[in-house]
C-alpha positions as CSV (number, residue, x, y, z in Angstrom):
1,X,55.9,-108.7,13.4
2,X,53.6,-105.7,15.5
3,X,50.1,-105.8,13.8
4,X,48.7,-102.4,13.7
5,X,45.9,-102.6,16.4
6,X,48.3,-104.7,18.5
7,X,48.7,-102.1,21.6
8,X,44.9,-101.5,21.4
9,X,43.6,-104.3,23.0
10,X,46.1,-103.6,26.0
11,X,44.4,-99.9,27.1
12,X,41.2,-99.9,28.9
13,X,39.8,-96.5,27.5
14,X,40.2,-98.0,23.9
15,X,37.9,-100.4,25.0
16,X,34.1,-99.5,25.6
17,X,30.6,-101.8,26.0
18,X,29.6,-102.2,22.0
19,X,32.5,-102.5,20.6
20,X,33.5,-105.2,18.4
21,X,36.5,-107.0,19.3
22,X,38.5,-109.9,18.8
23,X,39.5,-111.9,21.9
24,X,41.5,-115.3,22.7
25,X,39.8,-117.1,25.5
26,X,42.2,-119.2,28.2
27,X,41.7,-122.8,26.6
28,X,42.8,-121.3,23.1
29,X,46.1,-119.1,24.6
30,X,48.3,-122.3,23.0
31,X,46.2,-122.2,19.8
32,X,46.0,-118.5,19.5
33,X,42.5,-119.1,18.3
34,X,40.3,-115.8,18.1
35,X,36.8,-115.4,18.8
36,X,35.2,-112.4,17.5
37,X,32.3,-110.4,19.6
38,X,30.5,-107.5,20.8
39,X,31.4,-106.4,24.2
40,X,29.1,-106.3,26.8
41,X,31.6,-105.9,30.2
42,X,34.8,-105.1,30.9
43,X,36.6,-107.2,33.7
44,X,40.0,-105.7,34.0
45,X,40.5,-103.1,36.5
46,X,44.0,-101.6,35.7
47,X,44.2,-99.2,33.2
48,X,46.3,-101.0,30.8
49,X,47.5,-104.7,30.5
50,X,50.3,-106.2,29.1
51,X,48.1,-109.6,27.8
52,X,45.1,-107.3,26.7
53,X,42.2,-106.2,28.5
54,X,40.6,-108.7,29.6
55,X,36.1,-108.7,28.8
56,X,33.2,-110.5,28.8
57,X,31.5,-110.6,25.1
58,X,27.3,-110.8,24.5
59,X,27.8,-114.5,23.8
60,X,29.0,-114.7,27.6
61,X,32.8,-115.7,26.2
62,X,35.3,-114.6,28.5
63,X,39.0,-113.3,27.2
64,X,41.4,-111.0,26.5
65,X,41.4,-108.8,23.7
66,X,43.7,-108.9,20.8
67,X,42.3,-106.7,18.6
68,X,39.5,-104.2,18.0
69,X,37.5,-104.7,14.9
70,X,35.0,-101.3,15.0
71,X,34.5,-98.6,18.1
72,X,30.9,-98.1,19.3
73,X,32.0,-94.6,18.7
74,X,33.0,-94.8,15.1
């Protein structure tokens, strides 16, 4: 069941500061519980990931991104 922003979250250059993302943080991997922010860092080094890229939101939350909800760009 591929969503259709699904491979987003995985490629750095999709992901710049501002953006509004979705991202599940390590205590809710088992939950799958998403927590929606703006980005203010990104933390992952490699170009792409197969977990998502993983950032640093506004609110200081810290996970990996599942989805991106609006581009700073757009």
């Amino acid at each position: 069941m591929p969503m259709p922003n699904q491979n987003e979250g995985r490629n750095r250059l999709s992901i710049q500061p501002g953006c509004t993302v979705d991202i599940i943080q390590k205590q809710d991997q088992r939950t799958g519980k998403k927590t929606r922010g703006i980005v203010q860092e990104i933390l992952t080094n490699s170009p792409t990931h197969p977990h998502g890229i993983k950032v640093r939101l506004k609110d200081g939350c810290v996970g990996r991104v599942t989805e991106i909800i609006k581009s700073d760009g757009a």
